[in-house]
DOGU-289330 format. One record per residue (C-alpha): residue number from 1; x, y, z; residue in three letters. Coordinates in nm, 2 decimals. Last residue first. Example, Ala and Ser with C-alpha at 12.3 -4.5 7.8 and 13.67 -1.06 7.14 Angstrom:
<node num="2" xx="1.37" yy="-0.11" zz="0.71" residuo="SER"/>
<node num="1" xx="1.23" yy="-0.45" zz="0.78" residuo="ALA"/>
This chain:
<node num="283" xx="7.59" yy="14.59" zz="4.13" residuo="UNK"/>
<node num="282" xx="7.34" yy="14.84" zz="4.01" residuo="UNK"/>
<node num="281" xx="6.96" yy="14.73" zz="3.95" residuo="UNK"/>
<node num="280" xx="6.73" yy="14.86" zz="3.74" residuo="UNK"/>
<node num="279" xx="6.51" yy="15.14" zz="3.75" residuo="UNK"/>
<node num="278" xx="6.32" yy="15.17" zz="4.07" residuo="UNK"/>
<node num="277" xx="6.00" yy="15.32" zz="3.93" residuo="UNK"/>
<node num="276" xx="5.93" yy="15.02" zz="3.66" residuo="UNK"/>
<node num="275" xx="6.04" yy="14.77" zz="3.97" residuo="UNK"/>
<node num="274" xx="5.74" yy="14.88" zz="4.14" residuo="UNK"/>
<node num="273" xx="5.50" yy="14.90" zz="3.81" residuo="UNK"/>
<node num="272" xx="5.62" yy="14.53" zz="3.73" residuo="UNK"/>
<node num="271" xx="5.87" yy="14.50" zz="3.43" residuo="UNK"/>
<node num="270" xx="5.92" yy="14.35" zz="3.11" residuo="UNK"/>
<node num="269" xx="6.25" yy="14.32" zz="2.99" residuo="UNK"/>
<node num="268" xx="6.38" yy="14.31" zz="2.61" residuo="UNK"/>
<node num="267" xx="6.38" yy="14.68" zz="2.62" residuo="UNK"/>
<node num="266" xx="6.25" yy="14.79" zz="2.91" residuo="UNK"/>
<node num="265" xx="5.85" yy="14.68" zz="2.85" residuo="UNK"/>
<node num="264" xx="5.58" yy="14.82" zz="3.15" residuo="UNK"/>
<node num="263" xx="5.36" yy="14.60" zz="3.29" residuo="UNK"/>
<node num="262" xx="5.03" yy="14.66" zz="3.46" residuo="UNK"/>
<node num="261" xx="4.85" yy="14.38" zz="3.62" residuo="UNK"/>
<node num="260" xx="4.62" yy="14.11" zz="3.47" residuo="UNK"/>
<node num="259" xx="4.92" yy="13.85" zz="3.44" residuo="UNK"/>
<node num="258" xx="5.19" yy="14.02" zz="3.62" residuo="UNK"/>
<node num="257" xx="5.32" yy="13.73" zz="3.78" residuo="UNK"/>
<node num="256" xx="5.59" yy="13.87" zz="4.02" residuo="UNK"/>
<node num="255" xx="5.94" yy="13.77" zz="3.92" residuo="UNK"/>
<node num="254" xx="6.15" yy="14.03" zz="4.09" residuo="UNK"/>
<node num="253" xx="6.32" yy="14.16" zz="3.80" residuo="UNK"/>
<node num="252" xx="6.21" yy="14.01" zz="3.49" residuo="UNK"/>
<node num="251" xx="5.87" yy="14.06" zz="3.62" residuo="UNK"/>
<node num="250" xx="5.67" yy="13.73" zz="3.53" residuo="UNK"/>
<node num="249" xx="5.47" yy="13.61" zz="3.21" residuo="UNK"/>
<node num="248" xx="5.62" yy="13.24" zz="3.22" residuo="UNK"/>
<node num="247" xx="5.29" yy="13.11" zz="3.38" residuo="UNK"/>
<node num="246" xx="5.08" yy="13.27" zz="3.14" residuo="UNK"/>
<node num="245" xx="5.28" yy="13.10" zz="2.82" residuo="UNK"/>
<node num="244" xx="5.46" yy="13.40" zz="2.69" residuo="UNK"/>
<node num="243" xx="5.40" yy="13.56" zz="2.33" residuo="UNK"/>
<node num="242" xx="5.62" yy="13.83" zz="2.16" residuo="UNK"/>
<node num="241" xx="5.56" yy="14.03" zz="1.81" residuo="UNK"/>
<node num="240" xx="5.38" yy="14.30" zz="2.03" residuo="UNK"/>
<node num="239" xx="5.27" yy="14.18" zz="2.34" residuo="UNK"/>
<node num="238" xx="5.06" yy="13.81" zz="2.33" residuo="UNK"/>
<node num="237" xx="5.02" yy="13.62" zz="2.65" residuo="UNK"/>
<node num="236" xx="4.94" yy="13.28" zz="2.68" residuo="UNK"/>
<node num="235" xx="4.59" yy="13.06" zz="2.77" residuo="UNK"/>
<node num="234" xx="4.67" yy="12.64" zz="2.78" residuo="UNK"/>
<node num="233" xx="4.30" yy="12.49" zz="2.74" residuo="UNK"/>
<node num="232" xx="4.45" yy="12.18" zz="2.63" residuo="UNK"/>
<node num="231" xx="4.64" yy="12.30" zz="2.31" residuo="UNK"/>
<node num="230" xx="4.72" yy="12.69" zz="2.32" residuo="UNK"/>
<node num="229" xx="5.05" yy="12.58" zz="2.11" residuo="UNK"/>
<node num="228" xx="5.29" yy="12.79" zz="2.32" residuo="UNK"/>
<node num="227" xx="5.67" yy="12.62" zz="2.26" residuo="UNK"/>
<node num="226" xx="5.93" yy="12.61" zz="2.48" residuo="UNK"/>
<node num="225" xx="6.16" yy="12.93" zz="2.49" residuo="UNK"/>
<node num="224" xx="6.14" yy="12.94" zz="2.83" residuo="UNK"/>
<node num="223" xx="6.08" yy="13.30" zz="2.89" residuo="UNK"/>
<node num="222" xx="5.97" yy="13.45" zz="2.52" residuo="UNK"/>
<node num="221" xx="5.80" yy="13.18" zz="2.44" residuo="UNK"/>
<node num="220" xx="5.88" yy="13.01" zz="2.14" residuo="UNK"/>
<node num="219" xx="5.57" yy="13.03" zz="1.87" residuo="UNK"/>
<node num="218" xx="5.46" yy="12.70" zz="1.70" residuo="UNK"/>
<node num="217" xx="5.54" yy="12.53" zz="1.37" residuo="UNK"/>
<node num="216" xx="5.77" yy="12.26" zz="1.39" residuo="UNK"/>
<node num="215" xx="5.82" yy="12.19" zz="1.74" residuo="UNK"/>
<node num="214" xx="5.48" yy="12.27" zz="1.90" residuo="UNK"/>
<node num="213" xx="5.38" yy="12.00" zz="1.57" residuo="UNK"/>
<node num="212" xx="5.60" yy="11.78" zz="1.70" residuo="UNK"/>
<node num="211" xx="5.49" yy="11.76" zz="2.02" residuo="UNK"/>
<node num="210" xx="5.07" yy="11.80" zz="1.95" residuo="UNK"/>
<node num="209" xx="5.14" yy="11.47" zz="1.70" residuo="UNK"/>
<node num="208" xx="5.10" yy="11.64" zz="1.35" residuo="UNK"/>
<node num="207" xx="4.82" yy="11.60" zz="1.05" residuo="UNK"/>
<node num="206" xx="4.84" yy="11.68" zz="0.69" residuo="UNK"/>
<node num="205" xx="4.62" yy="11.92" zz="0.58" residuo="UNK"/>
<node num="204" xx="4.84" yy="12.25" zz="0.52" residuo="UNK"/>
<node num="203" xx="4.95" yy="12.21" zz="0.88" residuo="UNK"/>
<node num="202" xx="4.71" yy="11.94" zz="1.13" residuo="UNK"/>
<node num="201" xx="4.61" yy="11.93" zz="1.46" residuo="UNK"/>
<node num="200" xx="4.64" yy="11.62" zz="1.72" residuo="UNK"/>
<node num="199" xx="4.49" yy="11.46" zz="2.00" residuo="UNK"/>
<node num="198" xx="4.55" yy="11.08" zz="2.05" residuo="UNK"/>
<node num="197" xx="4.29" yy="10.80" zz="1.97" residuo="UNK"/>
<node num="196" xx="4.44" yy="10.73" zz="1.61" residuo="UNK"/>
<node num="195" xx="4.76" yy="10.94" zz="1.58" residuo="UNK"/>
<node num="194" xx="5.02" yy="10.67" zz="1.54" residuo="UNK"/>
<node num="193" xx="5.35" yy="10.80" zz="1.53" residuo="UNK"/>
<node num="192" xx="5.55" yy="10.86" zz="1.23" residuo="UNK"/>
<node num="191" xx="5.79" yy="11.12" zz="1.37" residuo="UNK"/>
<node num="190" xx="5.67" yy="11.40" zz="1.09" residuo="UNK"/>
<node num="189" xx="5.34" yy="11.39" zz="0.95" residuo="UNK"/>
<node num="188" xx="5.22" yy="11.20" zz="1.26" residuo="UNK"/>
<node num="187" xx="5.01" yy="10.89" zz="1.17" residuo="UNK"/>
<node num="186" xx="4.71" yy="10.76" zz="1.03" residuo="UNK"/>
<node num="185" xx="4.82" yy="10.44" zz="0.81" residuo="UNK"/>
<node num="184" xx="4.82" yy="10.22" zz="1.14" residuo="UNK"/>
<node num="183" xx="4.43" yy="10.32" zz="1.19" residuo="UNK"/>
<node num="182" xx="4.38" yy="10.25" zz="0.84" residuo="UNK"/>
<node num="181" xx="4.20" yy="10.56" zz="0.68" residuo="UNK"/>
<node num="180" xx="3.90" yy="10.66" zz="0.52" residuo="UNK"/>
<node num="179" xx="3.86" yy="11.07" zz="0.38" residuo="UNK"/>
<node num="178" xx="3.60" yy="11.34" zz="0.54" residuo="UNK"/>
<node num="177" xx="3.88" yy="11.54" zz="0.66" residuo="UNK"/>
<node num="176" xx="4.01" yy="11.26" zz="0.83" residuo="UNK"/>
<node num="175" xx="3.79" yy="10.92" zz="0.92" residuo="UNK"/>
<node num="174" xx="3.99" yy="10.68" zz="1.10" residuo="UNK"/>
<node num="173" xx="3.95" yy="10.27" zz="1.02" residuo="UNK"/>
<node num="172" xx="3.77" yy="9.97" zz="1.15" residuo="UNK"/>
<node num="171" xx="3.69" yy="9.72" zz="0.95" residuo="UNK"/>
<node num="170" xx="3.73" yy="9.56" zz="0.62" residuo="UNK"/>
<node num="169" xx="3.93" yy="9.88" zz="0.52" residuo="UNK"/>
<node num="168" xx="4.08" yy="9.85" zz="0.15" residuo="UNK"/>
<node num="167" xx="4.42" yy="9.92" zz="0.02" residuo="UNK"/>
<node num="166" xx="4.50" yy="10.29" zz="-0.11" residuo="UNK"/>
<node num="165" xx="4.84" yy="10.32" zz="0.12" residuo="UNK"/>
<node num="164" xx="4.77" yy="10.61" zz="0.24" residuo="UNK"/>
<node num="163" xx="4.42" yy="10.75" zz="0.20" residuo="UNK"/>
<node num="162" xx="4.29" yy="10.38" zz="0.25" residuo="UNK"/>
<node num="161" xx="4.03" yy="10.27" zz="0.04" residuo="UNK"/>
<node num="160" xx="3.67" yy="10.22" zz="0.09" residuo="UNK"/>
<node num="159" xx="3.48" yy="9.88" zz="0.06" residuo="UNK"/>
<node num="158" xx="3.29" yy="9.80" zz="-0.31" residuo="UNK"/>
<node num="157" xx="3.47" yy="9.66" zz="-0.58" residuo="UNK"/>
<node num="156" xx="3.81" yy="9.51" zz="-0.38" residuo="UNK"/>
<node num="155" xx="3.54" yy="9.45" zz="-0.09" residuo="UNK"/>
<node num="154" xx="3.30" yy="9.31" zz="-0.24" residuo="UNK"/>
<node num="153" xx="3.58" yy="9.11" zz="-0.47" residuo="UNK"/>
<node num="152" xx="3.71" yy="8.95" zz="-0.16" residuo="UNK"/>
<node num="151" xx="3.44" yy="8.87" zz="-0.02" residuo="UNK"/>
<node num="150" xx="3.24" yy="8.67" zz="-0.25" residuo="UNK"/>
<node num="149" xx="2.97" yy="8.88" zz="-0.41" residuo="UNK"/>
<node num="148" xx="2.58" yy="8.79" zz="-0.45" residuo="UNK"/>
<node num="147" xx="2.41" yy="9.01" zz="-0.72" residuo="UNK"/>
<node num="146" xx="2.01" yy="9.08" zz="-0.66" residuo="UNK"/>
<node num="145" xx="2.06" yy="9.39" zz="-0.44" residuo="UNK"/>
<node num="144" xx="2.40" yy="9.36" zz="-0.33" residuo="UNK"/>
<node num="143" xx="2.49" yy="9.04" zz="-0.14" residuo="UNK"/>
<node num="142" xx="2.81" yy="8.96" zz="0.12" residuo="UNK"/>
<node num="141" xx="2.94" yy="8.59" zz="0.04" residuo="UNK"/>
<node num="140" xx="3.10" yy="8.29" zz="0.28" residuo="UNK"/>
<node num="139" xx="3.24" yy="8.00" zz="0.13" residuo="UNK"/>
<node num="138" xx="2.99" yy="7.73" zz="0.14" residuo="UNK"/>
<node num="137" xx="2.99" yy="7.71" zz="-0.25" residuo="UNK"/>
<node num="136" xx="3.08" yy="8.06" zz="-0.39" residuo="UNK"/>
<node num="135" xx="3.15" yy="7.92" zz="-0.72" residuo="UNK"/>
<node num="134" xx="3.40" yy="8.19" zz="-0.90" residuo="UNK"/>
<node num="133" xx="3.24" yy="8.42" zz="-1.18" residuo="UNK"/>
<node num="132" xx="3.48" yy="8.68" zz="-1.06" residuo="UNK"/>
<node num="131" xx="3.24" yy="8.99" zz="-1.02" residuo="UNK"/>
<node num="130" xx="2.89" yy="8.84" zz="-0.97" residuo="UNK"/>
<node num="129" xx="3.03" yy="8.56" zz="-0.79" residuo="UNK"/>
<node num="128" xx="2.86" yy="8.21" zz="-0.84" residuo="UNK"/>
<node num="127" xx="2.58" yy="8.02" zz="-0.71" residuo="UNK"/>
<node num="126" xx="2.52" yy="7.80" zz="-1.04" residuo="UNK"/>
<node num="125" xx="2.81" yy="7.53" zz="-0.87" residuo="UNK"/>
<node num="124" xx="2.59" yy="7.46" zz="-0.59" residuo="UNK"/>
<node num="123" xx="2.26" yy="7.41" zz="-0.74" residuo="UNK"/>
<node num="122" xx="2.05" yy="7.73" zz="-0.66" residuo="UNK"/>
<node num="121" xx="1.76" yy="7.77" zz="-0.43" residuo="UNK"/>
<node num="120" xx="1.55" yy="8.14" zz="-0.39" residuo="UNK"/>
<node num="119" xx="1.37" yy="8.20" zz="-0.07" residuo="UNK"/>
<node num="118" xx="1.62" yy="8.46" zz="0.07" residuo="UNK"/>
<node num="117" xx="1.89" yy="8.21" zz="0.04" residuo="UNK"/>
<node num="116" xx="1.87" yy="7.84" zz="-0.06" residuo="UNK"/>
<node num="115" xx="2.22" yy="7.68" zz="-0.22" residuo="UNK"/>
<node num="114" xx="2.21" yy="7.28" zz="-0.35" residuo="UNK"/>
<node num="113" xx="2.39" yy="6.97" zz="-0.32" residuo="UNK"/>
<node num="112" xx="2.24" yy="6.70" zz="-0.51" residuo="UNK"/>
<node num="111" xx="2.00" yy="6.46" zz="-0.32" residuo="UNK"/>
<node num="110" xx="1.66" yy="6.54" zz="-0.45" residuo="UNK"/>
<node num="109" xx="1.72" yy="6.73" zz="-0.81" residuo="UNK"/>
<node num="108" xx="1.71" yy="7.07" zz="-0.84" residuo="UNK"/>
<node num="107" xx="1.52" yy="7.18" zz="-1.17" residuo="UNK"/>
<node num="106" xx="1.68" yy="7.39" zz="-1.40" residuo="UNK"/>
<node num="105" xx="1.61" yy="7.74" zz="-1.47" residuo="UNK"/>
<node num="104" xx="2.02" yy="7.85" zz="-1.50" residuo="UNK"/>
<node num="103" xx="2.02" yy="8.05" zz="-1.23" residuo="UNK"/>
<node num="102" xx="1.75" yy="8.12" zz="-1.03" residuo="UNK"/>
<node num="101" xx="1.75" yy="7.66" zz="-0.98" residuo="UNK"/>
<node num="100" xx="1.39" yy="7.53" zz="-0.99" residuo="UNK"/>
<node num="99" xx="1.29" yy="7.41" zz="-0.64" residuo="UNK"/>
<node num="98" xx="1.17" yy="7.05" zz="-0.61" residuo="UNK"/>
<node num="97" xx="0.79" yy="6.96" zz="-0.55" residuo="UNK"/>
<node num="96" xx="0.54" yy="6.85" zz="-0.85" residuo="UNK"/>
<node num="95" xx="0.80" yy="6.87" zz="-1.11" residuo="UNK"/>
<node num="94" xx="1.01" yy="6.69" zz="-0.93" residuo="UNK"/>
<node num="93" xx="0.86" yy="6.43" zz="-0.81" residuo="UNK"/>
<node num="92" xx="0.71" yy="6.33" zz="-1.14" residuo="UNK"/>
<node num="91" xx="1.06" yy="6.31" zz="-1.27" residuo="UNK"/>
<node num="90" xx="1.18" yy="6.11" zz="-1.00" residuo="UNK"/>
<node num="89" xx="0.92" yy="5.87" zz="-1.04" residuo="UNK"/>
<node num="88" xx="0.61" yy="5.90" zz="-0.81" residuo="UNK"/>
<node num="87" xx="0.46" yy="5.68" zz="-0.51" residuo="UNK"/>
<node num="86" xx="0.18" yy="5.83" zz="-0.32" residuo="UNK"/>
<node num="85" xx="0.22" yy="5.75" zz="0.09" residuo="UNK"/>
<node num="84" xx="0.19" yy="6.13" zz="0.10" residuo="UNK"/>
<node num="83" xx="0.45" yy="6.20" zz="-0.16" residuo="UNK"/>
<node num="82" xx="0.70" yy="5.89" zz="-0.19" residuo="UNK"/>
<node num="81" xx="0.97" yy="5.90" zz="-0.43" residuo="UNK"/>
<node num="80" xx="1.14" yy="5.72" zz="-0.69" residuo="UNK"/>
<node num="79" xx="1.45" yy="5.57" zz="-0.85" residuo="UNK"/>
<node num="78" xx="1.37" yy="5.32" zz="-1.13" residuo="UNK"/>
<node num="77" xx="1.36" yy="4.92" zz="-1.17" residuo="UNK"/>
<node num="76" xx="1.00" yy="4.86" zz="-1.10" residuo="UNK"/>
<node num="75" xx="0.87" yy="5.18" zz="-1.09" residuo="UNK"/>
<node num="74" xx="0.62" yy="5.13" zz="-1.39" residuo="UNK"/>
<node num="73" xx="0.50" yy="5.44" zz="-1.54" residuo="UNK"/>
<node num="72" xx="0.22" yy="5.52" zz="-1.46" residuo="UNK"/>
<node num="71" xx="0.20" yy="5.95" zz="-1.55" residuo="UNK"/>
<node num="70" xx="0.11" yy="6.10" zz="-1.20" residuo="UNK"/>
<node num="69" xx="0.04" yy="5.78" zz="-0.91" residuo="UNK"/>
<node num="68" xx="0.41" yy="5.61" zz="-1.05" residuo="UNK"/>
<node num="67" xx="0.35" yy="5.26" zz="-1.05" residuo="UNK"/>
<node num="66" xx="0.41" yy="4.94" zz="-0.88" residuo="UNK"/>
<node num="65" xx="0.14" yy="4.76" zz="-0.98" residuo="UNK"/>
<node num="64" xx="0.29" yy="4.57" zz="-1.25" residuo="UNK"/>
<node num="63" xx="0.58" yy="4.43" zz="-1.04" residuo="UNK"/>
<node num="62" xx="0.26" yy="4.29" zz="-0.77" residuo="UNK"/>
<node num="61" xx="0.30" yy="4.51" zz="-0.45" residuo="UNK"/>
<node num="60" xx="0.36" yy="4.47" zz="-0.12" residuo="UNK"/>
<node num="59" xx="0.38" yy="4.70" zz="0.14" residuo="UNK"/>
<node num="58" xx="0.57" yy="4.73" zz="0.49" residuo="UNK"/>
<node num="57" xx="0.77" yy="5.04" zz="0.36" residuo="UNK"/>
<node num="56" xx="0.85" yy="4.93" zz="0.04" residuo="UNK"/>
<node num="55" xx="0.83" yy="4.53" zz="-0.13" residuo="UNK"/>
<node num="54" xx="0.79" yy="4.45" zz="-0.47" residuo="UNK"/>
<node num="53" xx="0.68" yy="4.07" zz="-0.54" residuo="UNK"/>
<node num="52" xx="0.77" yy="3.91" zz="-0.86" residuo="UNK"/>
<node num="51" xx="0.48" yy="3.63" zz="-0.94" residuo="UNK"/>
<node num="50" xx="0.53" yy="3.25" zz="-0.93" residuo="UNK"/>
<node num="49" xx="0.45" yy="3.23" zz="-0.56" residuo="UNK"/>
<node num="48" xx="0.12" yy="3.46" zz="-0.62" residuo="UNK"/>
<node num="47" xx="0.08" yy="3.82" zz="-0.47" residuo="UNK"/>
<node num="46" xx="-0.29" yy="3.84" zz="-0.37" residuo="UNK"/>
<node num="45" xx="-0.55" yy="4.09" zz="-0.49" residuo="UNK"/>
<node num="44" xx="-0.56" yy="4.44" zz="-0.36" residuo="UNK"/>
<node num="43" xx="-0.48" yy="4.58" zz="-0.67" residuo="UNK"/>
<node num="42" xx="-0.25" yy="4.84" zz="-0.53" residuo="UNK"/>
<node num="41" xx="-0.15" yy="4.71" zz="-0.17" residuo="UNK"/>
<node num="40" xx="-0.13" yy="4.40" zz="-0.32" residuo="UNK"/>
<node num="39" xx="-0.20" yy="4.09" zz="-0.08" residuo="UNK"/>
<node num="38" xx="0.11" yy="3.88" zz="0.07" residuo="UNK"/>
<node num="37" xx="0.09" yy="3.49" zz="-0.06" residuo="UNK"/>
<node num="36" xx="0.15" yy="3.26" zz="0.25" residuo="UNK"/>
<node num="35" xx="-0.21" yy="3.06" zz="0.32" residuo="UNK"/>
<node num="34" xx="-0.39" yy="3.14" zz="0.01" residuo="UNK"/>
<node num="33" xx="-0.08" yy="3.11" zz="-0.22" residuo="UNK"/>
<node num="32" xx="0.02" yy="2.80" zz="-0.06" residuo="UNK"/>
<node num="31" xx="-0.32" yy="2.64" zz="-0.03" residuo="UNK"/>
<node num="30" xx="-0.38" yy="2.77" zz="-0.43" residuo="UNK"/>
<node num="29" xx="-0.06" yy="2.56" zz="-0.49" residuo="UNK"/>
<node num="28" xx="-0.09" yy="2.23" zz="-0.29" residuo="UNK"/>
<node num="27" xx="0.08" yy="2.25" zz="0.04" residuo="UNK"/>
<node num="26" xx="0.42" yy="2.03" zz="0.16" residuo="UNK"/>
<node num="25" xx="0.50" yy="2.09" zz="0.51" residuo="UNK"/>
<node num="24" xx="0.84" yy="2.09" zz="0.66" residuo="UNK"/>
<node num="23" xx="0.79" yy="2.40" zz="0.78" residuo="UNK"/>
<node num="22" xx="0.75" yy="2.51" zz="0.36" residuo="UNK"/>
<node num="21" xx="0.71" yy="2.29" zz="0.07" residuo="UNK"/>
<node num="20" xx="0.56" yy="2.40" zz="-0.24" residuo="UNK"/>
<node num="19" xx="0.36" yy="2.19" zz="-0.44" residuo="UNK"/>
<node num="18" xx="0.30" yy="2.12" zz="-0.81" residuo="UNK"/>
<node num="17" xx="0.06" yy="1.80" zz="-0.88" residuo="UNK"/>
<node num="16" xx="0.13" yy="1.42" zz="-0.99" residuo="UNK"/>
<node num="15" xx="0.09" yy="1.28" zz="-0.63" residuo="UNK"/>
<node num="14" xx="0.00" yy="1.58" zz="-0.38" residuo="UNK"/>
<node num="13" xx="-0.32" yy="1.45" zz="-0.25" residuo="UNK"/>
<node num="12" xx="-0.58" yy="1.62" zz="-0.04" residuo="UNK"/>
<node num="11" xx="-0.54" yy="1.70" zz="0.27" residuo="UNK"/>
<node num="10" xx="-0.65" yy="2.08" zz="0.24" residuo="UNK"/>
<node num="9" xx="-0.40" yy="2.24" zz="0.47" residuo="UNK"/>
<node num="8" xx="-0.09" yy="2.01" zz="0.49" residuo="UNK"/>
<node num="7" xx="-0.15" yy="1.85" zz="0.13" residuo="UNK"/>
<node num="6" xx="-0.10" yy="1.54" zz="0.12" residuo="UNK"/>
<node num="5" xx="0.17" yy="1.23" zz="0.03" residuo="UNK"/>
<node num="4" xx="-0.04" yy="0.92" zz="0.17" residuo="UNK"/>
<node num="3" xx="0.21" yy="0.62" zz="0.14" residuo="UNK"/>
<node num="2" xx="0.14" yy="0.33" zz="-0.10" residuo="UNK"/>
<node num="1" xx="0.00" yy="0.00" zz="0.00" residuo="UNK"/>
């Protein structure tokens, strides 16, 4: 007597007839498919063991269902997307949803490296320089109206320009007589200091330290012979073609400060009204 050789599910027999084996247990086809077989998520309908199954994000779908939801084509062996559990091919996709590139009107595909700003999207190498034609890439840029500039032709085309040495000022800087300097360009006409922070005047437009401009150009006075610049609130006396600082205005004889007193000149003297009267001195 020959050996039963069933199905697992419907018992009937297997002699002479396809079957798939699985567990250990043999099952007729349509047991198989019935008991196994994933259902579409397109069609509905099951996935038979002879069919290709397509599998994405815990659904199933027969090779001929797997279409894009716009035109249908079939997404069987092409990239695609999925929009609100709606699958679309690449181009579908991005027609529907990607940015379209300022520059060169092009669409911006998913994955390639791109530039947003100010609600407008370029591809990377279409974000260029205005001036140098240069990609900007992730380098940083200053923008002028519509143009974009990388820095250093902003501020070759655009920044001021040192009075002295004519090279630009990123930052900082001295104004002079309405012109831009670098702070280490702004120095004394004559030693070279830096003037930046520190008083100072100016001869004929160029500007002077207060010591070497007391040097160069200011009046001696007549006691010290140091010079009387008037700088820092300092008042002086003026007599003829002579000047004293106020201090220095003293009786050449006894040395009384005749500031706001009576003097009287003696030749390269000046004298106070006692010492006037004596006359001078006899040894």
């Amino acid at each position: 007597m020959t050996d039963r050789f069933d199905c697992d599910n419907c018992k009937e027999s297997l002699y002479g007839r396809k079957y798939i084996q699985s567990d250990d247990s043999p099952y007729c086809i349509p047991c198989y498919d019935t008991l196994f077989s994933n259902t579409c998520d397109e069609c509905k309908e099951l996935i038979g063991h002879d069919a290709r199954e397509l599998f994405y994000e815990d659904r199933h779908y027969h090779e001929h269902c797997f279409r894009c939801f716009r035109c249908d084509r079939s997404l069987a062996d092409e990239p695609f997307t999925s929009q609100d559990d709606a699958l679309l091919c690449n181009d579908c996709y991005c027609n529907e949803f990607s940015s379209k590139c300022v520059a060169c009107d092009k669409i911006v595909m998913p994955g390639t490296r791109k530039l947003e700003y100010a609600g407008s999207t370029w591809h990377e190498g279409c974000f260029i320089c205005h001036s140098c034609s240069q990609p900007i890439g992730s380098k940083s840029f200053i923008p002028d109206k519509d143009e974009h500039y990388c820095v250093a032709c902003y501020e070759d085309k655009f920044a001021p320009r040192c009075t002295r040495c004519k090279k630009t000022l990123t930052k900082g800087g001295v104004t002079y007589r309405d012109e831009p300097w670098h702070k280490e360009c702004f120095v004394c006409t004559s030693c070279k200091t830096q003037l930046a922070g520190q008083h100072f005047t100016s001869r004929d437009d160029s500007p002077y330290c207060l010591k070497c401009f007391g040097n160069l150009y200011a009046k001696k006075c007549e006691a010290c012979s140091k010079p009387i610049t008037g700088f820092g609130g300092g008042k002086y006396i003026s007599f003829e073609d002579r000047q004293w600082h106020q201090p220095c205005f003293t009786c050449s004889q006894c040395s009384v400060s005749l500031v706001g007193a009576g003097f009287f000149p003696d030749g390269d003297r000046i004298l106070c009204h006692s010492n006037s009267k004596r006359g001078p001195d006899k040894e």
